[in-house]
C-alpha distance (Angstrom), angle and dihedral (degrees) to the residues before:
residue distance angle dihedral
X1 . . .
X2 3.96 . .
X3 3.57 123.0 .
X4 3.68 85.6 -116.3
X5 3.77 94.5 62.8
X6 3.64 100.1 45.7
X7 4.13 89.5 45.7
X8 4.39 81.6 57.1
X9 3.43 86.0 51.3
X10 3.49 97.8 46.7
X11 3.75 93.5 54.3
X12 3.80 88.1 42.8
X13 3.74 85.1 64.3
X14 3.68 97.0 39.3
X15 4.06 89.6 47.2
X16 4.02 91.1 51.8
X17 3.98 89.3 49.3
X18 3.13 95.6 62.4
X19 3.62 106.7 46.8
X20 3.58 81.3 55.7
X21 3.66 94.0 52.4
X22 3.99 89.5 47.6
X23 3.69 93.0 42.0
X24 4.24 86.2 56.0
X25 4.13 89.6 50.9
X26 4.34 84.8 50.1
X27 3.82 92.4 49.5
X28 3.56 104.6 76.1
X29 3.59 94.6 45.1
X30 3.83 87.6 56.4
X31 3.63 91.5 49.0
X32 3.36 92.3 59.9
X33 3.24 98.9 43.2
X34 3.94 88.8 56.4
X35 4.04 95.3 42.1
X36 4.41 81.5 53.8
X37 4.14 89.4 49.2
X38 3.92 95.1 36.8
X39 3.63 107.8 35.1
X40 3.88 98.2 163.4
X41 3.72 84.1 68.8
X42 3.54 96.9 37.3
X43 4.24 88.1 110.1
X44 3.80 80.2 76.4
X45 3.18 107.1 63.0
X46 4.09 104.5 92.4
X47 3.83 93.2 37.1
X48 4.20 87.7 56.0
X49 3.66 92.5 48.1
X50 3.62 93.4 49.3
X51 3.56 93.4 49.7
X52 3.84 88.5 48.7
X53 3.73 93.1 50.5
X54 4.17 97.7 42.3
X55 4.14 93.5 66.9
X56 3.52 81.0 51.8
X57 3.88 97.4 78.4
X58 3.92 87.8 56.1
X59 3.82 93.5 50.7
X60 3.38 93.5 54.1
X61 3.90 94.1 50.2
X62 3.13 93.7 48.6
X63 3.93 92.9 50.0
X64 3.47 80.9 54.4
X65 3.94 103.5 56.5
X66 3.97 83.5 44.5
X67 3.76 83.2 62.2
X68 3.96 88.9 40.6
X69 3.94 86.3 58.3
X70 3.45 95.6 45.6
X71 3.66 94.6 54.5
X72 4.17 89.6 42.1
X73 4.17 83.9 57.9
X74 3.64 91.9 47.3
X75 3.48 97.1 50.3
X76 3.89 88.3 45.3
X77 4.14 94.2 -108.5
X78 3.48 99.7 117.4
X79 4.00 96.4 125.1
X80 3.85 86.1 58.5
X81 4.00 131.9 130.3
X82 3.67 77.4 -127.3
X83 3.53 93.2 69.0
X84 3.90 101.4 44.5
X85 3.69 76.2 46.2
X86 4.22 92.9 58.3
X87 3.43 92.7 31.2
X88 4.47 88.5 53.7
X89 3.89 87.4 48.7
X90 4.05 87.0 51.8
X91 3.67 91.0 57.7
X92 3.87 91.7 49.1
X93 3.84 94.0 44.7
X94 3.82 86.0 50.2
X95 4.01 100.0 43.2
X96 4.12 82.2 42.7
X97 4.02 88.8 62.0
X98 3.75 98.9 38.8
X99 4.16 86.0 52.2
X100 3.91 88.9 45.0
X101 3.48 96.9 62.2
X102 3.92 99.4 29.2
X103 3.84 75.2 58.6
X104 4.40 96.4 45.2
X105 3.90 87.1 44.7
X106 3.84 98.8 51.5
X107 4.02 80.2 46.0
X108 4.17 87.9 52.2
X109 3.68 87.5 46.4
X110 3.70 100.1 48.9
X111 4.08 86.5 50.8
X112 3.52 90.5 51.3
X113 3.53 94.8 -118.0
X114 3.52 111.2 112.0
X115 3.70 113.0 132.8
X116 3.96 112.7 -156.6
X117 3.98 89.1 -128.1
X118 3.67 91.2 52.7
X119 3.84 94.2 51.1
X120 3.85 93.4 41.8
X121 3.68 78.4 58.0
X122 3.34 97.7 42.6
X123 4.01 95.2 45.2
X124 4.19 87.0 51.0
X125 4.07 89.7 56.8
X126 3.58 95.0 44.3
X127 3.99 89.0 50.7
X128 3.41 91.7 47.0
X129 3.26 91.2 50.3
X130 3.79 100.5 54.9
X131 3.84 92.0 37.1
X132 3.75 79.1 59.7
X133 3.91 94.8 47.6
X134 3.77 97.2 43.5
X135 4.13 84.4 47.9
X136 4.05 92.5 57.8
X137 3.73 94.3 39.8
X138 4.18 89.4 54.3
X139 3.47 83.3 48.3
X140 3.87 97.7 48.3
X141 3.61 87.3 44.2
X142 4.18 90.4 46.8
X143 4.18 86.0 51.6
X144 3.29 101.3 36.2
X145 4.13 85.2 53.5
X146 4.13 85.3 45.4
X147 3.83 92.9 50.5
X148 3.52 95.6 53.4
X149 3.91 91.9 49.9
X150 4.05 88.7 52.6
X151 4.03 86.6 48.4
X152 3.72 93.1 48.3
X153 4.26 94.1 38.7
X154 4.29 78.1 51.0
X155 3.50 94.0 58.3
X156 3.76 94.2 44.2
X157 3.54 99.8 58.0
């Protein structure tokens, strides 16, 4: 991959971080905008925030082992344990967000306070999120498969 590519990439991932990070500074201010509008669900305010900010732990490692791979390809160490390592952490991160807010919206539901916006939102993260997981773990699988052939084509020769 040219240097050019992976520095795209790079900023791709830098970009993405933070509008995340900016989007976590907006939240509260929204929540308590919404507790002040709604205040019959005003109670759940702090356990919605919370369960906004928990996924984000697994976003940001798995922005980071997307940066780990990028530097891997640049420095030409793509077919590396490393990488089905990064790419294995990817698919946790990812099945760790989908289960977080499978897990916040059977919360919202059990309160009663599901809006249908918020769980079309919700139901587009946790889709991306496993479309992201099952992504990485074709592409562990894929270089996992590819390392073995390079170890085996190394012993043959």
């Amino acid at each position: 991959m040219k240097k050019g590519t992976t520095i795209f990439l790079k900023l791709a991932v830098i970009i993405i971080g933070l509008v995340i990070i900016a989007l976590c500074i907006w939240v509260p201010s929204l929540a308590k905008e919404a507790a002040e509008m709604n205040p019959e669900y005003a109670y759940l305010r702090y356990p919605v925030l919370i369960g906004v900010y928990i996924p984000v732990i697994p976003f940001f490692t798995a922005l980071y082992q997307a940066w780990m791979l990028l530097r891997y390809i640049e420095q030409k160490q793509a077919f590396s344990p490393w990488a089905v390592a990064a790419l294995k952490r990817i698919k946790v991160c990812g099945i760790a967000i989908g289960s977080i807010y499978i897990a916040g919206m059977l919360f919202l539901i059990s309160q009663n306070a599901l809006h249908p916006g918020i769980a079309l939102i919700g139901l587009l993260i946790v889709f991306a999120s496993f479309v992201i997981a099952v992504f990485s773990a074709v592409l562990q699988e894929l270089l996992a498969s590819a390392l073995q052939i390079k170890k085996e084509n190394e012993l043959t020769i």
